[in-house]
N, C-alpha and C positions, 0 to 999 in steps of 0.2 A: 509137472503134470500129475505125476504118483500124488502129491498132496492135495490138489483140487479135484480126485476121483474119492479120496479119505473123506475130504471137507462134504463133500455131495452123499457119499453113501451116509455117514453121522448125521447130514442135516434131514435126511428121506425119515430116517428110523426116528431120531427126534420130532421130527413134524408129526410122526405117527402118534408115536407114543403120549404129544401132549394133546394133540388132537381125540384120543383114546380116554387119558384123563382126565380134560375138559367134560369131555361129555357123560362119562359117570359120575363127576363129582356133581356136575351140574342136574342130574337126574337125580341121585340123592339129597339135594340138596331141595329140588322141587319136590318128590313125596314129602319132605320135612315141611318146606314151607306149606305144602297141604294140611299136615297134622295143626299147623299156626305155632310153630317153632319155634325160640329166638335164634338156632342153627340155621339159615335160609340157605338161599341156590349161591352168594358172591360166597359164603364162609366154605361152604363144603366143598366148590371150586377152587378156593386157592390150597385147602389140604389138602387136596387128590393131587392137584398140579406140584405143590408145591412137593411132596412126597416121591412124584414121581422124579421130578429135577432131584432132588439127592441121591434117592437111588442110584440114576441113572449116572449121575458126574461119580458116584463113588465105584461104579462097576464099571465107565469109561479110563477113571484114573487108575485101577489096582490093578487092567486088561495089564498080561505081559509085563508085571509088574513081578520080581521076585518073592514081594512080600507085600503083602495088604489084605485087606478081608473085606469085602463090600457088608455084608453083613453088621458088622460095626457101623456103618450108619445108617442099617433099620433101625438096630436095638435103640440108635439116639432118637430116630424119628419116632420112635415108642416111647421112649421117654417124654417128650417132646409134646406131644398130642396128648399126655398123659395131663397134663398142666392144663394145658387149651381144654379137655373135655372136662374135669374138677371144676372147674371155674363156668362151666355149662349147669352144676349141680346145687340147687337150691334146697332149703327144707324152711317152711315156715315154721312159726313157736310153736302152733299146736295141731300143726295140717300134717300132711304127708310129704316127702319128699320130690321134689320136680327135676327134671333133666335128667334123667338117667340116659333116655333112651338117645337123646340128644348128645350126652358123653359118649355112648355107645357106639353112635355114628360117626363120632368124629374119628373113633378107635378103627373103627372098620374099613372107615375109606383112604386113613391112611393105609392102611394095609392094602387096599387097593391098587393105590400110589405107587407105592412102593413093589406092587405086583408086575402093574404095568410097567416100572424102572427099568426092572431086568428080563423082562419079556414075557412073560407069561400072561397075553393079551385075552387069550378065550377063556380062564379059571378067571379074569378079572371083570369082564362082561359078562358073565355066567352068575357071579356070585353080584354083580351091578342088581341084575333082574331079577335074580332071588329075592333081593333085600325089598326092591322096590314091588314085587309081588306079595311076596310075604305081608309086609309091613301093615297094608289094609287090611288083610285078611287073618292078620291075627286080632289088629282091635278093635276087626268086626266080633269074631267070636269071642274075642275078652268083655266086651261090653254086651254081647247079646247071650250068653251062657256061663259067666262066669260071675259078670256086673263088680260093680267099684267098694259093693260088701259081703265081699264072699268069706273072710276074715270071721266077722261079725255073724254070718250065718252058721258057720260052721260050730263054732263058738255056740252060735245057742242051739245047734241041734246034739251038741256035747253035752247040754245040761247043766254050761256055763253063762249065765246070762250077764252079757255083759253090758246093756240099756237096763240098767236096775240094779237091785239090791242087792242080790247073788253075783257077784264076783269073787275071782281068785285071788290068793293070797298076795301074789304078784299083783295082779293091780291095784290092790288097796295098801301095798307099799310105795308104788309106784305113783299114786294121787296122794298119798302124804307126805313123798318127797319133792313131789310138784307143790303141794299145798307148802310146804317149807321155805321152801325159794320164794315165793310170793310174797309169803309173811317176811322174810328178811331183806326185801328190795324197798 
């Protein structure tokens, strides 16, 4: 009887807690697919989920254990997401670089994951809706006060113009080491 009141209290707290990680992954994963992300609502669901199942087996196995450290498989789930959000990270020949914010996410919700694992369910809900508040409301104000050439404006109210003839020395190394490569391809 002791072992089916074990089995029932781990299965109540499990149900929570994936129940818990479903739904933030699945909300990060929806403001992403809003921004038109290639991170959508199944990817950032099965980090959160998946995050929170090793936490969780690693803080159930080490319970009342002499020795073990749950902790050792965050630091892997950080390594681990580290890989998955890199491979989120694009940069065109001559564009800007794409995914960051996307690697970003992936970094965050596993930490979520892995929040919810070991119970910490309202710092994990708390920082769900931050992200998911934030997240519009800063690239409303990035694109409405700050804009996609703010680089470039700065740059010319320096007195460096960088659409023309007046450029630094750094860029006109920098376009004849590009110019370089070209000629030897």
């Amino acid at each position: 009887m002791h072992y089916l009141t074990y089995f029932l209290h781990i299965s109540e707290t499990f149900l929570v807690k994936l129940g818990l990680a479903a739904f933030c992954g699945i909300l990060l994963g929806f403001e992403r697919r809003l921004r038109r992300s290639q991170i959508g609502m199944k990817t950032n669901f099965l980090i959160c989920v998946g995050s929170m199942l090793f936490t969780h087996l690693g803080a159930v196995l080490t319970s009342g254990a002499a020795s073990g450290d749950p902790t050792r498989v965050m630091s892997q789930i950080i390594t681990g997401v580290g890989f998955l959000g890199a491979g989120s990270i694009f940069k065109d020949a001559k564009g800007p670089v794409f995914g960051l914010t996307s690697a970003a996410i992936v970094w965050v919700n596993a930490a979520i994951g892995s929040a919810i694992g070991v119970g910490f369910y309202v710092e994990a809900i708390m920082l769900t809706l931050t992200i998911v508040v934030s997240m519009p409301l800063i690239h409303y104000f990035e694109h409405r006060y700050v804009g996609p050439d703010i680089f470039k404006k700065v740059l010319d109210r320096g007195g460096v113009k960088v659409s023309g003839s007046t450029q630094s020395a750094g860029q006109k190394q920098t376009e004849s080491i590009d110019e370089r490569e070209e000629t030897h391809r």
